[in-house]
C-alpha positions as a Markdown table, in Angstrom:
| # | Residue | x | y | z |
|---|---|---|---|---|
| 1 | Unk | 14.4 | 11.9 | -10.0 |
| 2 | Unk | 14.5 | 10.5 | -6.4 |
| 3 | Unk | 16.0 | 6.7 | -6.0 |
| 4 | Unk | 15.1 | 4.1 | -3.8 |
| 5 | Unk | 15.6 | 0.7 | -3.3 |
| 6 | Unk | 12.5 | -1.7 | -2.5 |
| 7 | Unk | 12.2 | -5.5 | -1.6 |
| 8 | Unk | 9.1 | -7.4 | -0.8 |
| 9 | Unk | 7.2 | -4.9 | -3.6 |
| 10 | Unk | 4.8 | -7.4 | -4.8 |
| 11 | Unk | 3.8 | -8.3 | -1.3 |
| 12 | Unk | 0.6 | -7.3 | 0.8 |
| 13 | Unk | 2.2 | -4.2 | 2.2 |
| 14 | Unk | 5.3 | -4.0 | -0.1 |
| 15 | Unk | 2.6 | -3.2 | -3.0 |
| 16 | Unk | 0.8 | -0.2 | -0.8 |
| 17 | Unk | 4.3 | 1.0 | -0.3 |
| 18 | Unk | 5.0 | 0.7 | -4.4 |
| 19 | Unk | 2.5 | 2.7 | -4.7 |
| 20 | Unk | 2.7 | 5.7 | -2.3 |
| 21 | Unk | 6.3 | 6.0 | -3.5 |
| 22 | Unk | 5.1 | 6.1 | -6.8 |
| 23 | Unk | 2.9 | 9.0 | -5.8 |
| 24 | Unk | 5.5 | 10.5 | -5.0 |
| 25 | Unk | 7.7 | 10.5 | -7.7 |
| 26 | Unk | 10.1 | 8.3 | -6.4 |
| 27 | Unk | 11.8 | 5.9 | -9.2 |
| 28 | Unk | 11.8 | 2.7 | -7.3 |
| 29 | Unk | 13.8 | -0.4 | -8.2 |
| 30 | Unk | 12.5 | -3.2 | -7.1 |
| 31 | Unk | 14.1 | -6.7 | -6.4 |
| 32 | Unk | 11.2 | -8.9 | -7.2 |
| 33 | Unk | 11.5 | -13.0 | -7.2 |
| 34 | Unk | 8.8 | -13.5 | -9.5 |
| 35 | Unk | 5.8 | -13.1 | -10.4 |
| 36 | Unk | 6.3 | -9.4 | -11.7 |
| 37 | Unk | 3.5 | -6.7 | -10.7 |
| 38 | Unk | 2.4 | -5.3 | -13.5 |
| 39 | Unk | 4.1 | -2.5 | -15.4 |
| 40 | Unk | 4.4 | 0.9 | -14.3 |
| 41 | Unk | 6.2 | 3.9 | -15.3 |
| 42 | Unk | 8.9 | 4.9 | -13.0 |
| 43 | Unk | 9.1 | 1.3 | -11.6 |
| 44 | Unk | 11.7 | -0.9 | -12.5 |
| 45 | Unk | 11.3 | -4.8 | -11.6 |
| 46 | Unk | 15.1 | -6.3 | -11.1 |
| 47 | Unk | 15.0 | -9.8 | -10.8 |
| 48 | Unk | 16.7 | -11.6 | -7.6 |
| 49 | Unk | 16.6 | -14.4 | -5.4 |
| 50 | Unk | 17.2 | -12.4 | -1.8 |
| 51 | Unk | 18.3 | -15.4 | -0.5 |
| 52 | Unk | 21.1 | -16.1 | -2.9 |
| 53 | Unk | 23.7 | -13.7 | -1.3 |
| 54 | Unk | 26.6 | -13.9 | -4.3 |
| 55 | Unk | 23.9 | -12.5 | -6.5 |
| 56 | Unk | 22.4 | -10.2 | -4.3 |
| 57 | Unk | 26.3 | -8.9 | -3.8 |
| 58 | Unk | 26.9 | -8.6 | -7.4 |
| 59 | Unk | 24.0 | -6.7 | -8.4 |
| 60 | Unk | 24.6 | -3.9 | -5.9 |
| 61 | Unk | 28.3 | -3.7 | -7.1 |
| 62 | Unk | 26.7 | -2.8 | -10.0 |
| 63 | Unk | 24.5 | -0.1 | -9.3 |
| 64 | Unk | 24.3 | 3.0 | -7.4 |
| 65 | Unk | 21.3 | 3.2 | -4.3 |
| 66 | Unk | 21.9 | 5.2 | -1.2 |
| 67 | Unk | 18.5 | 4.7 | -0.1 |
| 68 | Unk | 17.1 | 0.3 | 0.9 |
| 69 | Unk | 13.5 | 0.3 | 2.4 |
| 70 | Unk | 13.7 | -3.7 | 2.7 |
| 71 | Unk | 10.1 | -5.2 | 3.7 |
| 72 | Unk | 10.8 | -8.8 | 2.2 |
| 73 | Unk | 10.4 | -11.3 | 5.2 |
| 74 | Unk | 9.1 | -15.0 | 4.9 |
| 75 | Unk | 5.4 | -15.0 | 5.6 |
| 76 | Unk | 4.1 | -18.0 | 4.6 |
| 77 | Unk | 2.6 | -21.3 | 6.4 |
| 78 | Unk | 3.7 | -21.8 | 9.3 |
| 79 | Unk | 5.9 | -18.3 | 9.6 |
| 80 | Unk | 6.0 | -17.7 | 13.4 |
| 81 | Unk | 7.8 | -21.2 | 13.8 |
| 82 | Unk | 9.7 | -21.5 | 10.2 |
| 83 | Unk | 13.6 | -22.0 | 10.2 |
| 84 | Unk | 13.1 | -20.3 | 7.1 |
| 85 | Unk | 13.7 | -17.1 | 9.7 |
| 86 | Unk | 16.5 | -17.7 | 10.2 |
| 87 | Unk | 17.6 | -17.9 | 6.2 |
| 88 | Unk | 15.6 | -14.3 | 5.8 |
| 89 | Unk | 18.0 | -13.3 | 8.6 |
| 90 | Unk | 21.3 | -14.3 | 7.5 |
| 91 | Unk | 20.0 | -12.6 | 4.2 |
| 92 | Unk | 19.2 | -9.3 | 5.2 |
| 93 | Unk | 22.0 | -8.7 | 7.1 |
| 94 | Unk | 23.8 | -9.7 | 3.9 |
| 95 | Unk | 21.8 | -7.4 | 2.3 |
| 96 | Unk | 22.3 | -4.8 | 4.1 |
| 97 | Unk | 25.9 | -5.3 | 4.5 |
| 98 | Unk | 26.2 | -5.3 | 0.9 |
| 99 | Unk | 24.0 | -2.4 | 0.8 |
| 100 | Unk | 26.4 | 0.0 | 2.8 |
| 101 | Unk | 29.6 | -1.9 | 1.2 |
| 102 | Unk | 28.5 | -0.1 | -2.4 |
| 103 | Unk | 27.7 | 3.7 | -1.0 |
| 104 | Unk | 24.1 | 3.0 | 0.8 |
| 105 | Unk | 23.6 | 5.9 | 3.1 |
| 106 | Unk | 20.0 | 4.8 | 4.4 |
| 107 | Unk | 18.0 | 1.8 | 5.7 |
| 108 | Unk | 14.5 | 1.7 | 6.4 |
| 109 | Unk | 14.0 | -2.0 | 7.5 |
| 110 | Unk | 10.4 | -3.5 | 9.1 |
| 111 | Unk | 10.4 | -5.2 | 12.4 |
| 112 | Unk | 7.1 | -6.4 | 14.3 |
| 113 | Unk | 4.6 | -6.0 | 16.7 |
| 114 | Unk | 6.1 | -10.0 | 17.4 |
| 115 | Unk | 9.4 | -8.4 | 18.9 |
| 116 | Unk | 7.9 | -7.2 | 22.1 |
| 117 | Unk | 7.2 | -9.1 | 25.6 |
| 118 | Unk | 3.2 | -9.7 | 24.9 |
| 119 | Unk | 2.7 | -10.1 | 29.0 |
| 120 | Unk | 3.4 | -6.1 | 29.2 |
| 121 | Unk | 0.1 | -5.8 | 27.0 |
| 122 | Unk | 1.3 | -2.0 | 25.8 |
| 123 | Unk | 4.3 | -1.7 | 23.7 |
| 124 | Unk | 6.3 | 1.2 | 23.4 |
| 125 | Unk | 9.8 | 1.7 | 21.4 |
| 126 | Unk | 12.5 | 1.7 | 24.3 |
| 127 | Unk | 10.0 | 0.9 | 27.0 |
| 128 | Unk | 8.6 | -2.5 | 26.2 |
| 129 | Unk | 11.2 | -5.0 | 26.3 |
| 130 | Unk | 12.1 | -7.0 | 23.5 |
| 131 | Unk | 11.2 | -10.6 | 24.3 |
| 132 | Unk | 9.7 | -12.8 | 21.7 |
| 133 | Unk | 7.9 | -16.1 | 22.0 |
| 134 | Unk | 7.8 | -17.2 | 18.4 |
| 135 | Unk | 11.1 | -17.4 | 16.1 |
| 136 | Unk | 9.8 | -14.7 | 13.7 |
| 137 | Unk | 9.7 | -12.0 | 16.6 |
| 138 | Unk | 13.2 | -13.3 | 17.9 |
| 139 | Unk | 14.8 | -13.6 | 14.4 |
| 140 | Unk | 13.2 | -9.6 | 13.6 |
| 141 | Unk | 14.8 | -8.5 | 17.0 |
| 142 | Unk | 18.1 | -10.0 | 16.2 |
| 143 | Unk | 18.4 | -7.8 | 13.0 |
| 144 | Unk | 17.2 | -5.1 | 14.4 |
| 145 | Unk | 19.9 | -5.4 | 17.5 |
| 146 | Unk | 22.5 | -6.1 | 14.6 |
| 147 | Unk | 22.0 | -3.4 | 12.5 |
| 148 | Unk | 21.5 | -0.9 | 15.2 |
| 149 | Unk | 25.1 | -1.7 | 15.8 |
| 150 | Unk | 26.2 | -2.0 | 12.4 |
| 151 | Unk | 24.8 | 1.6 | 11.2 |
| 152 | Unk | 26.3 | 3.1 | 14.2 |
| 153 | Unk | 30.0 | 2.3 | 13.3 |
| 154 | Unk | 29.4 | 2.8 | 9.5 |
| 155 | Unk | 27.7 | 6.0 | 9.6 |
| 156 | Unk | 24.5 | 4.9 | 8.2 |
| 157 | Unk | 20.9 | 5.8 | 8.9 |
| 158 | Unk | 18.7 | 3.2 | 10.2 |
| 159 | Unk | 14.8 | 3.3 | 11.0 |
| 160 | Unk | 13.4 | 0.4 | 12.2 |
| 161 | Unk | 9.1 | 0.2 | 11.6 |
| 162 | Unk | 7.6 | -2.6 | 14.2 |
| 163 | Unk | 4.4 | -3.4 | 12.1 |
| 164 | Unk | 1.6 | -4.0 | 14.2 |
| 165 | Unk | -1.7 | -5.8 | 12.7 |
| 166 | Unk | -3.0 | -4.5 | 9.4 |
| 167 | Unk | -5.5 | -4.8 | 7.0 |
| 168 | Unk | -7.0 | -4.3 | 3.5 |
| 169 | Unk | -7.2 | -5.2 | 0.4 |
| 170 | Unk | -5.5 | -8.4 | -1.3 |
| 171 | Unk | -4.6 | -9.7 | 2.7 |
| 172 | Unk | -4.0 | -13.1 | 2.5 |
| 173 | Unk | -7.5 | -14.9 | 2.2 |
| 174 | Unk | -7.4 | -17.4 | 5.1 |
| 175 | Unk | -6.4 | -14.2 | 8.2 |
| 176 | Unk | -9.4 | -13.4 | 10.4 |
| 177 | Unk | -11.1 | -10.5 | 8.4 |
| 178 | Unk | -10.9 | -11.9 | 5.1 |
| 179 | Unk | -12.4 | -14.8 | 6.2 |
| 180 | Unk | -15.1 | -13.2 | 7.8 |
| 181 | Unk | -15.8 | -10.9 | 5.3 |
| 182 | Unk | -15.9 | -13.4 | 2.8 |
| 183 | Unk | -17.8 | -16.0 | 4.5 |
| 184 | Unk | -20.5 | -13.8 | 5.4 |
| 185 | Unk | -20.6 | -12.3 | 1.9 |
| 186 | Unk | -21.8 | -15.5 | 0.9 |
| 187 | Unk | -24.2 | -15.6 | 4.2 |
| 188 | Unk | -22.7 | -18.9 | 5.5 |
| 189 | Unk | -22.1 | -19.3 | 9.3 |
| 190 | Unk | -18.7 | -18.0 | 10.9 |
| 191 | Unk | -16.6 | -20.0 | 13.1 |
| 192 | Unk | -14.6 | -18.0 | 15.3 |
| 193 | Unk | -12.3 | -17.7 | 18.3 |
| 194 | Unk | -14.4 | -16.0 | 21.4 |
| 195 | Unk | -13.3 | -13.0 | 19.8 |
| 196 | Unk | -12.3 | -11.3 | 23.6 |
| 197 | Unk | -9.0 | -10.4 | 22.8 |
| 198 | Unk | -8.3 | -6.4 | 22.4 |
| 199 | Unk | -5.4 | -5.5 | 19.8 |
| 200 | Unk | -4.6 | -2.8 | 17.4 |
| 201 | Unk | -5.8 | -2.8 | 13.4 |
| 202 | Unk | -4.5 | 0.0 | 10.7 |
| 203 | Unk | -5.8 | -0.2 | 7.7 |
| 204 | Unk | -2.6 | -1.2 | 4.9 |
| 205 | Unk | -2.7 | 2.1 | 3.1 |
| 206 | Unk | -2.4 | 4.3 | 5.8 |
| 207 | Unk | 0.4 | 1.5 | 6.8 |
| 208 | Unk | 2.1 | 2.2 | 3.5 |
| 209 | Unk | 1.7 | 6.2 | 4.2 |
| 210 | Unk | 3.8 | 5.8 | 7.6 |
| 211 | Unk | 6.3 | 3.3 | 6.1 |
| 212 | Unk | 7.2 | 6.1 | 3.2 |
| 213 | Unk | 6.7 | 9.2 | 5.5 |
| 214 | Unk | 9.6 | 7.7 | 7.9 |
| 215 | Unk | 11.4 | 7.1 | 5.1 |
| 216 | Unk | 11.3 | 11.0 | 4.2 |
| 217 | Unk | 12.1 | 11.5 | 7.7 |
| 218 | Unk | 15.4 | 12.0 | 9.5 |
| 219 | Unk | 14.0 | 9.6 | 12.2 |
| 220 | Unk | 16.3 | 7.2 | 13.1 |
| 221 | Unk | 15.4 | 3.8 | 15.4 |
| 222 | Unk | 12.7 | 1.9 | 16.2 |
| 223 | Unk | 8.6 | 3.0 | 15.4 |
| 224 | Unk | 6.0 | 1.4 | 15.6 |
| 225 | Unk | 3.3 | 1.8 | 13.4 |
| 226 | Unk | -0.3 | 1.1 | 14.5 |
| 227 | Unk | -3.4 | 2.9 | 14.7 |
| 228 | Unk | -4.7 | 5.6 | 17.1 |
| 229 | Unk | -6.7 | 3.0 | 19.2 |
| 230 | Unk | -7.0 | -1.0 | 19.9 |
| 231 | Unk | -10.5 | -2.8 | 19.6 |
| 232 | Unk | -11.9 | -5.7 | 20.3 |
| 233 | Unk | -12.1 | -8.7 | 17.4 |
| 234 | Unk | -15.3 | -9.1 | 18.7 |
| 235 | Unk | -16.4 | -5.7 | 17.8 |
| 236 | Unk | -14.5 | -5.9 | 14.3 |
| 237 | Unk | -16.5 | -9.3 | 13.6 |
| 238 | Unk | -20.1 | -7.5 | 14.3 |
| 239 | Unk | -19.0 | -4.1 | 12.2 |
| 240 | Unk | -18.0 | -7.0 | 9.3 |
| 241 | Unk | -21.7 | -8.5 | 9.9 |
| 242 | Unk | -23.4 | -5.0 | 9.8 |
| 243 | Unk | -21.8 | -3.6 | 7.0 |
| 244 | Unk | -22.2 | -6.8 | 5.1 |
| 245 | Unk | -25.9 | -7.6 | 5.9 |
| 246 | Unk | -25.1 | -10.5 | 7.5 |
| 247 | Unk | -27.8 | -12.8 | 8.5 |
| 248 | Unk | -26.4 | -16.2 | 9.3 |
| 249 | Unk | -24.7 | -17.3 | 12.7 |
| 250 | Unk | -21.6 | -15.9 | 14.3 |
| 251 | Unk | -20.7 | -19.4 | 16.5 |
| 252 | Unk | -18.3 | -17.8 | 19.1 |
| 253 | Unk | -15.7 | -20.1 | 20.5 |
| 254 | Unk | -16.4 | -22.7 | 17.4 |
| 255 | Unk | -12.4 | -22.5 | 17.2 |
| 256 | Unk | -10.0 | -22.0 | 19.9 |
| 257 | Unk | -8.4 | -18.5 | 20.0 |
| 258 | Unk | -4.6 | -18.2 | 18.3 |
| 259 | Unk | -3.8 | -15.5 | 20.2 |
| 260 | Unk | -3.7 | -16.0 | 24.6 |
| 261 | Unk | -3.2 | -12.3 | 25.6 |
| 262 | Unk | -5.7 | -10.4 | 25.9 |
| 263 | Unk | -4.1 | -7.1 | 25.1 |
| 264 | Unk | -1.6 | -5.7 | 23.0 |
| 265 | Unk | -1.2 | -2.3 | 21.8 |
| 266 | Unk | 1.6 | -0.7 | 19.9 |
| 267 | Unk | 2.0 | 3.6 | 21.3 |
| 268 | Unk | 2.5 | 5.7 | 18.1 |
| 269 | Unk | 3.5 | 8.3 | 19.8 |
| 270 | Unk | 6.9 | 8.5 | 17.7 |
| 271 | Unk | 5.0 | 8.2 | 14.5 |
| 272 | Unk | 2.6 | 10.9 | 15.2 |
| 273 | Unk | 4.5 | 13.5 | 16.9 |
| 274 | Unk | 8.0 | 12.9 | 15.8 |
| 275 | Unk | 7.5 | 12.1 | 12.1 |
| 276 | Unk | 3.8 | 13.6 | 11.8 |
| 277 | Unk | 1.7 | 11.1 | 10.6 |
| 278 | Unk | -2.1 | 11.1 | 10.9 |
| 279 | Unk | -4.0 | 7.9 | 10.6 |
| 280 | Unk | -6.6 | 9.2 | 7.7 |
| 281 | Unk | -8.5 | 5.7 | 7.3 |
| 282 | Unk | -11.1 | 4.9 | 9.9 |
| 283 | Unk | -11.9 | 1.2 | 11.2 |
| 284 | Unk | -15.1 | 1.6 | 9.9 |
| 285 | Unk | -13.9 | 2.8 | 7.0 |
| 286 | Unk | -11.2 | 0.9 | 6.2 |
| 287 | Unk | -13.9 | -2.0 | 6.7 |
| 288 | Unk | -16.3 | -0.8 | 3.9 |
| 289 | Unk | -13.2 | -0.8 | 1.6 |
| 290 | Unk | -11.9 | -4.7 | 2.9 |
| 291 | Unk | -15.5 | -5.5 | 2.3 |
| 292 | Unk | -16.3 | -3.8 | -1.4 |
| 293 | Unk | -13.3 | -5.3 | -2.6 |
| 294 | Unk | -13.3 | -8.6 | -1.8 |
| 295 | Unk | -16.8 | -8.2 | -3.4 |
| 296 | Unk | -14.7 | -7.6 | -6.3 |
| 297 | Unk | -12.2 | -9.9 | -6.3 |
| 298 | Unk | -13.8 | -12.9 | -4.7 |
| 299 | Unk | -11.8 | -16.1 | -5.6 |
């Protein structure tokens, strides 16, 4: 049976990815700092501390993976700004250091749409350049500059995903769809940002699909993945409202926008001609899903 090391498994995305390598009949070990996902055959749950670089060390001196698709990343309050960046740094390059140190052959490794120069407005891989105004963008770069380098002189394999905005099921409750969704579900009134701004939205599974299809690829660099088109948030908000029956007040501009540029979209162009991935999950789509369950699972 196939191998791979996962991190971040248990996480919005990482569980999407779980999953599709699941499908697949990978057996995928996971390093999980608890809580555990439930069990599941062919996944094994290794518990570790990513930060803790001696035990990180030791456990992969004690196994055999040629295969890492790390997606762990601090993402909590506060993440664009967090020194904690800077530990997730430092640990993934120990990690991956480590990695190739005990036979890894291969490194698929998530960046983000952060990385890029916002003021260009379209992003493309070696176009766009690299220029990030928050620490999270600038600490993602860095590793991605570093390992570039690092695979090159150690014969290694390194693919480097630049996630842009995704959604779906289980997305943490207080980001702009969930609240919306679940604040018109109960047919209160919206507060919202003028909504003006154009970006790009993929739904998480189809995400999860590109993440393992690069994987399986013999790609090698940086991708991004991100849907066939951008859209307004404005248009996203009223889809929410139709789909839900909404019939309270959408207060436009009740909040100031967190977001300044007005456009930024990632080119998949890589992802769909070079590694031949379709999206398969429309917006409106992908909506209905968001909406239905967080119907069912409404906290």
């Amino acid at each position: 049976m196939k191998k791979v090391l996962l991190t971040g498994s248990t996480g919005f995305i990482g569980s999407q990815v779980t999953a599709e390598l699941l499908r697949r009949g990978y057996e995928v070990h996971a390093l999980v700092y608890p809580p555990f996902a439930p069990e599941q055959s062919n996944l094994v749950q290794h518990e570790m501390n990513l930060l803790d670089s001696k035990a990180v060390d030791e456990f992969l001196s004690q196994h055999n993976f040629e295969s890492l698709i790390h997606l762990a990343w601090y993402v909590g309050p506060k993440c664009q700004t967090s020194p904690l960046n800077l530990d997730w740094l430092t640990a993934s390059i120990n990690l991956i250091k480590s990695f190739q140190k005990n036979g890894g052959k291969k490194v698929v490794a998530t960046g983000s749409m952060s990385e890029y120069d916002f003021s260009y407005g379209w992003c493309k891989e070696n176009d766009t350049p690299l220029k990030s105004l928050s620490l999270y963008g600038q600490s993602k770069a860095a590793l991605y500059e570093v390992i570039t380098k690092f695979a090159a002189y150690n014969d290694m394999s390194f693919t480097w995903l630049r996630l842009f905005n995704l959604y779906g099921p289980n997305e943490k409750s207080a980001r702009l769809m969930p609240y919306v969704i679940n604040t018109m579900l109960k047919n209160e009134d919206v507060k919202v940002s003028p909504c003006t701004q154009i970006q790009n939205y993929l739904h998480v599974k189809d995400a999860a699909k590109a993440i393992v299809q690069c994987f399986e690829s013999d790609i090698t660099g940086a991708i991004n993945i991100c849907s066939d088109q951008a859209i307004r948030l404005s248009d996203i908000v009223e889809k929410i409202a139709e789909y839900t029956d909404f019939k309270g007040q959408i207060m436009w501009g009740a909040i100031p926008a967190s977001f300044e540029q007005q456009f930024v979209s990632g080119d998949n162009t890589r992802l769909t001609k070079e590694v031949g991935w379709k999206q398969e999950i429309s917006l409106a789509e992908g909506l209905k899903d968001t909406i239905n369950w967080w119907r069912n699972n409404n906290v």
